[in-house]
C-alpha positions as CSV (number, residue, x, y, z in Angstrom):
1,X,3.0,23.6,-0.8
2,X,3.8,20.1,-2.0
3,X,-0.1,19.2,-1.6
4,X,-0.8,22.1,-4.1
5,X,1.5,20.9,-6.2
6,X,0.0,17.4,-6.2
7,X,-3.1,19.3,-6.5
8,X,-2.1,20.9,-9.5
9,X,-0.4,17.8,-11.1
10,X,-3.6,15.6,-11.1
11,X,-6.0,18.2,-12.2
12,X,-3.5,18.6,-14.8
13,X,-3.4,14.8,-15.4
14,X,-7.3,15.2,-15.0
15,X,-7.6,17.7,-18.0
16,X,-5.0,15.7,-20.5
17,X,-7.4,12.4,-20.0
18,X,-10.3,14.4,-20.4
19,X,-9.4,16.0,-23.6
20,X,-10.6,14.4,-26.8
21,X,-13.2,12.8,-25.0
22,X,-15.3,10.0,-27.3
23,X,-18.5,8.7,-26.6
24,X,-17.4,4.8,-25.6
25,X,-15.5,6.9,-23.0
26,X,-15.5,4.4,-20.0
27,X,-16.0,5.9,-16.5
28,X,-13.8,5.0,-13.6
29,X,-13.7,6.0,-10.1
30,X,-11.7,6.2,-6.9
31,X,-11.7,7.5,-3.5
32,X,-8.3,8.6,-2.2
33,X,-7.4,9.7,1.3
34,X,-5.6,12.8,-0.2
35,X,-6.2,14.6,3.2
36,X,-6.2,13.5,6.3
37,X,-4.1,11.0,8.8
38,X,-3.5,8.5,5.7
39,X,-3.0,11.4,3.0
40,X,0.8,10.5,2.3
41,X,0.1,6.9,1.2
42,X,-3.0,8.4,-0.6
43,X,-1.2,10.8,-3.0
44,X,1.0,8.1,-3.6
45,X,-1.3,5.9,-4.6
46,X,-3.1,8.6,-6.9
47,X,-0.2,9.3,-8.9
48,X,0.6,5.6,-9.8
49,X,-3.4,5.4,-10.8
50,X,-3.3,8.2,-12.7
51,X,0.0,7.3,-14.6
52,X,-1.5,3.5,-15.1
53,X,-4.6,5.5,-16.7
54,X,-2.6,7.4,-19.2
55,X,-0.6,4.6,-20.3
56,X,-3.2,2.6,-20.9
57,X,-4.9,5.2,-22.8
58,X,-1.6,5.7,-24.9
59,X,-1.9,1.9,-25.8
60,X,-5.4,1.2,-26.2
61,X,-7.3,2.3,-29.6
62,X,-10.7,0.7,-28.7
63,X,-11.1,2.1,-25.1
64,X,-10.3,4.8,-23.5
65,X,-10.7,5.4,-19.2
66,X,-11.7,8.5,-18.0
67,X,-10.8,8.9,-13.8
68,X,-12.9,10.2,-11.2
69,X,-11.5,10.7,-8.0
70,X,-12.7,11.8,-4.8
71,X,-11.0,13.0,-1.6
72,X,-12.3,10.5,1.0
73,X,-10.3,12.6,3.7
74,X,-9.2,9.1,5.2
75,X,-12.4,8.6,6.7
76,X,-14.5,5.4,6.3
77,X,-18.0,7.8,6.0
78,X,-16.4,10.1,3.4
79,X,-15.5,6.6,1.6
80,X,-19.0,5.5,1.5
81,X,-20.5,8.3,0.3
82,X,-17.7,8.6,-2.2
83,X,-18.4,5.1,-3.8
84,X,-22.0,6.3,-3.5
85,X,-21.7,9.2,-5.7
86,X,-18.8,7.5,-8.0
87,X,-21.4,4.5,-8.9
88,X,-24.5,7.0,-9.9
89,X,-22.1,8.9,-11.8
90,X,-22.4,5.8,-14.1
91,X,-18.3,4.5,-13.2
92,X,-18.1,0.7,-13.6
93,X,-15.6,0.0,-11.1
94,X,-14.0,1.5,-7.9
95,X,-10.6,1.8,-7.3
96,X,-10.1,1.9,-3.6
97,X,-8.3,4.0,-1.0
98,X,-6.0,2.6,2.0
99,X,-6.5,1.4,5.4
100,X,-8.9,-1.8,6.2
101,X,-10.8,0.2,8.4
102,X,-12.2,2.4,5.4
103,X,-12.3,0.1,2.4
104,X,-14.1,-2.8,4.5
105,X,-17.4,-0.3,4.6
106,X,-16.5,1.3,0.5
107,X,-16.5,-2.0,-0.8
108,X,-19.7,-3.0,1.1
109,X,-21.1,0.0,-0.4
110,X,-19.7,-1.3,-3.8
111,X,-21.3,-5.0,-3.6
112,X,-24.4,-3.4,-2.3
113,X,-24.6,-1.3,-5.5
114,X,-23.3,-4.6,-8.0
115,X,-19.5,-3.0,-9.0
116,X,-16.3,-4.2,-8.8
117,X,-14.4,-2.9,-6.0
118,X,-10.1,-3.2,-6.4
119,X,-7.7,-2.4,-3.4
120,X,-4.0,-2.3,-3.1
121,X,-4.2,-0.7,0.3
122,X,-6.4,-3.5,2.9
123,X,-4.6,-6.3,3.9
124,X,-7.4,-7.5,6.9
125,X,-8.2,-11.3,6.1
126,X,-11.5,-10.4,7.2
127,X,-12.1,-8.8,4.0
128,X,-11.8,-11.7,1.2
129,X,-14.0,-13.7,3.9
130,X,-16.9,-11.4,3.5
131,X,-17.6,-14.0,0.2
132,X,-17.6,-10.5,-2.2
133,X,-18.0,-11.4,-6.0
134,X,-17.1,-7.9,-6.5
135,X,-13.8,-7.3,-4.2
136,X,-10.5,-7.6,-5.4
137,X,-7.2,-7.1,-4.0
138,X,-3.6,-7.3,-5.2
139,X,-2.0,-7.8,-1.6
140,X,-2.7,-8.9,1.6
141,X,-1.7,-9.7,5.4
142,X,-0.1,-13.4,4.6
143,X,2.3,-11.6,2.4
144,X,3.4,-8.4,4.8
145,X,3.7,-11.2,7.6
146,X,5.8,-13.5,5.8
147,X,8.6,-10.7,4.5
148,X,8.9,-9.4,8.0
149,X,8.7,-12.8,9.3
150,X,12.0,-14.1,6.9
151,X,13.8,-10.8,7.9
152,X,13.3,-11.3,11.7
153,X,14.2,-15.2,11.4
154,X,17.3,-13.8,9.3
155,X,17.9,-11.6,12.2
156,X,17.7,-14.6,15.3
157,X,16.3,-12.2,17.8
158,X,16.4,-13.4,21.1
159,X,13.1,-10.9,21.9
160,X,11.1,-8.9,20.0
161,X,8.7,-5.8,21.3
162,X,5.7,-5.2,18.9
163,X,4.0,-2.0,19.3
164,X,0.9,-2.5,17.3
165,X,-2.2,-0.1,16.5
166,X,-5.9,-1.5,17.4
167,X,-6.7,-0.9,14.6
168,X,-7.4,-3.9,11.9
169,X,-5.1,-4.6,9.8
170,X,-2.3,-3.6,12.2
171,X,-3.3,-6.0,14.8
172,X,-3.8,-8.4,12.4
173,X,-0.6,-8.5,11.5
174,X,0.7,-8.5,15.0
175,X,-0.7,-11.4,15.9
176,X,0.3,-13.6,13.1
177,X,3.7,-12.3,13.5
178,X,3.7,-13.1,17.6
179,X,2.2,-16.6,16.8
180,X,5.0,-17.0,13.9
181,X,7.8,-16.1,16.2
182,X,7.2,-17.6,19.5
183,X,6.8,-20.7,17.9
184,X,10.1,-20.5,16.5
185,X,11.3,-19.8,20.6
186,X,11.5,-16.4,20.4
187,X,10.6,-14.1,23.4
188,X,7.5,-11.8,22.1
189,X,5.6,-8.6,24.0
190,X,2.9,-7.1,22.4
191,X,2.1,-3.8,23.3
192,X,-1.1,-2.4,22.1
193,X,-1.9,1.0,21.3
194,X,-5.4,3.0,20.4
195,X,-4.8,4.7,17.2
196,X,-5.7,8.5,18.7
197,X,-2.1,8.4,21.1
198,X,0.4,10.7,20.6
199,X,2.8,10.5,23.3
200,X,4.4,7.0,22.9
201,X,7.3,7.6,25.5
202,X,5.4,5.3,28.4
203,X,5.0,2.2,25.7
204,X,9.0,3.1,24.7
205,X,9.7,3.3,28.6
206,X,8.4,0.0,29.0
207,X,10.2,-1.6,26.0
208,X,13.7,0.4,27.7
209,X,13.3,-1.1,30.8
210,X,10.7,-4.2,31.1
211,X,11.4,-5.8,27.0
212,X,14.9,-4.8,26.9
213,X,14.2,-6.3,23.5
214,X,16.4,-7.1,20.7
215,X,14.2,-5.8,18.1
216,X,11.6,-2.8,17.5
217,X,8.7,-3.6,15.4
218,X,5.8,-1.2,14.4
219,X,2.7,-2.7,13.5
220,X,0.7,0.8,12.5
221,X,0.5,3.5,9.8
222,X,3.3,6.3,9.0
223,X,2.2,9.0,12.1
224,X,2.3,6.3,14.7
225,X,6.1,5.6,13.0
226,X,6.8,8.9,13.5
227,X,5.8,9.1,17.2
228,X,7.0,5.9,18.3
229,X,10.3,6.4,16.6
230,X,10.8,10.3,18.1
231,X,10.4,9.0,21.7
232,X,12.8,5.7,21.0
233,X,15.7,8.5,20.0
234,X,14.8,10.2,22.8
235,X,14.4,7.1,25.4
236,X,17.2,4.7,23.1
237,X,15.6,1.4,24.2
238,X,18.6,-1.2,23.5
239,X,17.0,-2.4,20.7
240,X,19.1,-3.1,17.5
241,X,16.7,-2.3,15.0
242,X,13.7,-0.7,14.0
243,X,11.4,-2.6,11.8
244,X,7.7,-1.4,10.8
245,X,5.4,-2.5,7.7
246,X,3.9,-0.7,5.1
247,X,3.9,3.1,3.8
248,X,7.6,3.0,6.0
249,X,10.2,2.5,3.5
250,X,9.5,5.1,1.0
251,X,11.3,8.5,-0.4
252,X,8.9,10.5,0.7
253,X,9.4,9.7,4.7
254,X,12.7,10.1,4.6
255,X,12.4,13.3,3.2
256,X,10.0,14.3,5.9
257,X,11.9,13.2,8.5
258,X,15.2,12.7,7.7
259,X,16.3,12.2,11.5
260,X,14.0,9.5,12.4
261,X,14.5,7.4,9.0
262,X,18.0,6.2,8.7
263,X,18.8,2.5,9.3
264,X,15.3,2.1,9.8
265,X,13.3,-1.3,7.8
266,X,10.0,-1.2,6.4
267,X,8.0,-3.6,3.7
268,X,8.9,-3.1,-0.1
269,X,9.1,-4.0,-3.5
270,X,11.9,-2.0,-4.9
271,X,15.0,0.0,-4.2
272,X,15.3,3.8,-4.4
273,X,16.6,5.2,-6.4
274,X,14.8,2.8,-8.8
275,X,16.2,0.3,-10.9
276,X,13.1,-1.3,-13.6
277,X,14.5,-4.3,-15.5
278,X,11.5,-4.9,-17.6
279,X,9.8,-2.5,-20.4
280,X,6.7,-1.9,-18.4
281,X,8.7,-0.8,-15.8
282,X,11.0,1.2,-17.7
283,X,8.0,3.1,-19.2
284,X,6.2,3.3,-16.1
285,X,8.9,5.2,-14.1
286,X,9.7,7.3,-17.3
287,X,5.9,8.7,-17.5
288,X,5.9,9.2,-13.5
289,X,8.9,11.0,-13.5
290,X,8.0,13.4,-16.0
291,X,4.7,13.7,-15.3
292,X,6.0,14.6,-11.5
293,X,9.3,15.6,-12.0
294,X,10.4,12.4,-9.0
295,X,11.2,8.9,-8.6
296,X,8.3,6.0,-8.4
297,X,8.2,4.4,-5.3
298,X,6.5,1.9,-3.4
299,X,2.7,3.1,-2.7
300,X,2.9,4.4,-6.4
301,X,3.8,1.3,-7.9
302,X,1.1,-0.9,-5.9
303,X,-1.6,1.4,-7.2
304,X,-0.2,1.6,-11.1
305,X,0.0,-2.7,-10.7
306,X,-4.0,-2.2,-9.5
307,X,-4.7,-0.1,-11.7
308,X,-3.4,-1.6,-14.7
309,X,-5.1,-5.1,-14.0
310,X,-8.4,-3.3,-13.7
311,X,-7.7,-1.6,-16.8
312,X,-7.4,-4.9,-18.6
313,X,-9.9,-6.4,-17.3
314,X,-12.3,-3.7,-18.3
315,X,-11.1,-4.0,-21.8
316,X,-11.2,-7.4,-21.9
317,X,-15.3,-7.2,-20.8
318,X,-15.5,-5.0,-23.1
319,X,-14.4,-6.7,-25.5
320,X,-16.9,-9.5,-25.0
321,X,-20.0,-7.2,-24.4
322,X,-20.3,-8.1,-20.8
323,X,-19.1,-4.8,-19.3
324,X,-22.4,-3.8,-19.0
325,X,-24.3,-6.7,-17.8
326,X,-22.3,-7.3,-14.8
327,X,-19.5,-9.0,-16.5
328,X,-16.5,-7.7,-15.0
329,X,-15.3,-9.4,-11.8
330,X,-15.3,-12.5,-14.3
331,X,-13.3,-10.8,-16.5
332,X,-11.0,-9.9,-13.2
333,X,-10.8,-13.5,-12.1
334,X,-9.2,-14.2,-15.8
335,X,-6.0,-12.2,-14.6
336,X,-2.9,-14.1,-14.7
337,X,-0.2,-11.3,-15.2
338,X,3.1,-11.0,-14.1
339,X,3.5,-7.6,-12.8
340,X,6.1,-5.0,-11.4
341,X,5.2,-6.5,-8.3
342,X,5.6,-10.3,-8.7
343,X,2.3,-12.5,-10.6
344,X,-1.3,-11.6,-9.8
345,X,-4.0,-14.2,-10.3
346,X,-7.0,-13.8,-8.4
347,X,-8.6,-16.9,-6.2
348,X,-12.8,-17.2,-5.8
349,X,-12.5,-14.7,-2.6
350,X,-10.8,-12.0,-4.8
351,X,-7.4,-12.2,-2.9
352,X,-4.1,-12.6,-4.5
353,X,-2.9,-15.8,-3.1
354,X,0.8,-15.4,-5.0
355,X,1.3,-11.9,-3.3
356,X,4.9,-11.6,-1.7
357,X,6.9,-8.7,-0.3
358,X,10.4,-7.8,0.4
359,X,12.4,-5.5,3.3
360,X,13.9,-2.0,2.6
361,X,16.2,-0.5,4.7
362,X,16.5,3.3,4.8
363,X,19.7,4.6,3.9
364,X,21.1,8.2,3.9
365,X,18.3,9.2,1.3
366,X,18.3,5.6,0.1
367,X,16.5,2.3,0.0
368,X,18.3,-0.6,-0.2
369,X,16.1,-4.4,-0.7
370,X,17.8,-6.4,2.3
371,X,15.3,-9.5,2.8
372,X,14.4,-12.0,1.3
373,X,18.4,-12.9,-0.3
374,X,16.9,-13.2,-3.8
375,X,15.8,-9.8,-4.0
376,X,18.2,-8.0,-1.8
377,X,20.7,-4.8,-3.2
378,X,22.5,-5.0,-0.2
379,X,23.5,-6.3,3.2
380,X,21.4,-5.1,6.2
381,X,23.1,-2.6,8.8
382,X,22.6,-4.8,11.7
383,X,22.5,-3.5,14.5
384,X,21.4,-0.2,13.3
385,X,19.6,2.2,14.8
386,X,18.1,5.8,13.6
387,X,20.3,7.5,16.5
């Protein structure tokens, strides 16, 4: 039901943009995993693009974006193909989807075919050192490691047990973190998992009785949260906390799973309910919520900041006649923004070197900002557990 609704809201999204519809139009895509494993972050994600495409519509009186999206099913192959199709539809830049794994290959596909390629979801160093003058991304791995890494140091665990996912950008950040920690003499065990389990109980078994670990931290995507945390309340390891990274400490998984979410920490960049100080902000939330009758959140607010920036930056081409002669990703590397997300400026590799994150904790329905102290709305429940 909620995916038809979210169905229903873009196309409806979809026809507003599409109304009126001028000749200097300028053509857009995405790909989106709006099914599949990764579909939660991906509808996420394609409401804040699609609210970022209205208001700059709203504001702009020389250019006007029209979206395309495609359902890339959270598959890398789907992804490809989508790009494929988006770029000889005539679109002269790709928004991306979510997961290193899949946007490594689409914005191969992108460079191949000569158009910028923008991501908000891959955090893999592996991608800016591909030497892309096409890929661009708001966020990355050194930021994710360094908010969990302040929280944990915060913390003093003793131990820590990571269960981390083989897949890229999961493992990634599991090793930096393990480096980061036991050089700061803390006890880490790594426990790697292939991303098809479903039965985590003999990895919890072995943190319960082997770790006996101070800390639980998730280095994976929202189903393996789900698993790992189900057989912890049903093995209760004597951990103290449960800490994971992205896509964890939004609305929309505690209102899946209510009985796994409380206490628990995940990366983020503001509270829920929200609280915008600035007037971008302000407007942002005000056209999400009425255009989806609910809060912003996290994944929504990373893909409105992406979106934005590319938004500008195609104006500002534009502007200067380039758009059209491959004159884009210099008109990307001229972004020096504050955002709703802290500054973006983007270095030669198309990285975001100024990227930061902070720590939510889940509370009773609520997010509360506990790490770093600047940003935090409240103390951290520690110890505190989801059972």
């Amino acid at each position: 039901m909620l995916r038809r609704a979210a169905a229903a809201a873009s196309i409806a999204i979809a026809t507003m943009l599409g109304a009126g519809a001028r000749a200097d139009e300028i053509l857009v895509g995405a790909h989106m995993p709006l099914t599949g494993s990764l579909a939660r972050s991906g509808q996420a994600f394609d409401e804040g693009m699609r609210v970022a495409i209205q208001m700059f519509n709203a504001r702009s009186e020389k250019h006007k974006i029209r979206l395309q999206v495609i359902d890339d099913e959270s598959t890398p192959a789907k992804a490809v193909s989508a790009v494929e199709k988006l770029v000889s539809d005539g679109a002269v830049a790709v928004i991306g989807g979510y997961g290193s794994n899949i946007i490594g290959p689409a914005s191969d596909a992108s460079n191949r075919l000569n158009t910028t390629y923008i991501t908000a979801g891959a955090v893999s160093d592996e991608l800016t050192a591909r030497g892309l003058k096409t890929f661009f991304r708001i966020n990355n791995n050194a930021g994710y490691q360094r908010g969990i890494g302040t929280l944990l140091e915060t913390l003093k665990p003793t131990s820590v047990s990571i269960l981390a996912s083989t897949k890229e950008a999961p493992a990634l950040l599991a090793k930096g973190l393990q480096k980061d920690l036991t050089a700061k003499g803390v006890k880490v065990t790594v426990h790697e998992f292939d991303p098809a389990i479903t039965d985590f109980k003999p990895i919890i078994n072995k943190v319960k009785l082997q770790d006996r670990s101070d800390i639980l931290m998730m280095s994976a995507y929202e189903n393996d949260y789900v698993g790992i945390i189900r057989a912890a309340k049903v093995l209760k390891p004597p951990v103290k906390l449960v800490v994971g990274a992205w896509s964890l400490a939004t609305p929309k998984m505690y209102a899946e799973f209510p009985d796994l979410m409380n206490n628990v920490v995940g990366t983020s960049f503001l509270p829920f309910p929200v609280e915008m100080k600035d007037e971008e902000g302000k407007r942002f939330a005000e056209v999400y919520k009425k255009t989806y009758n609910k809060e912003i959140e996290y994944l929504s607010t990373l893909s409105f900041v992406e979106t934005t920036i590319l938004a500008e930056a195609i104006a500002r081409a534009a502007d200067a006649g380039t758009l059209k002669s491959g004159g884009l990703p210099d008109a990307m590397r001229k972004t020096d923004r504050e955002t709703l997300l802290g500054p973006v400026q983007f270095d030669a590799t198309g990285d975001n070197p100024r990227f930061s994150v902070a720590m939510g904790q889940h509370r009773a329905g609520k997010v509360v900002l506990v790490s770093p102290a600047a940003a935090a709305t409240g103390e951290i429940v520690f110890p505190g557990l989801p059972w």
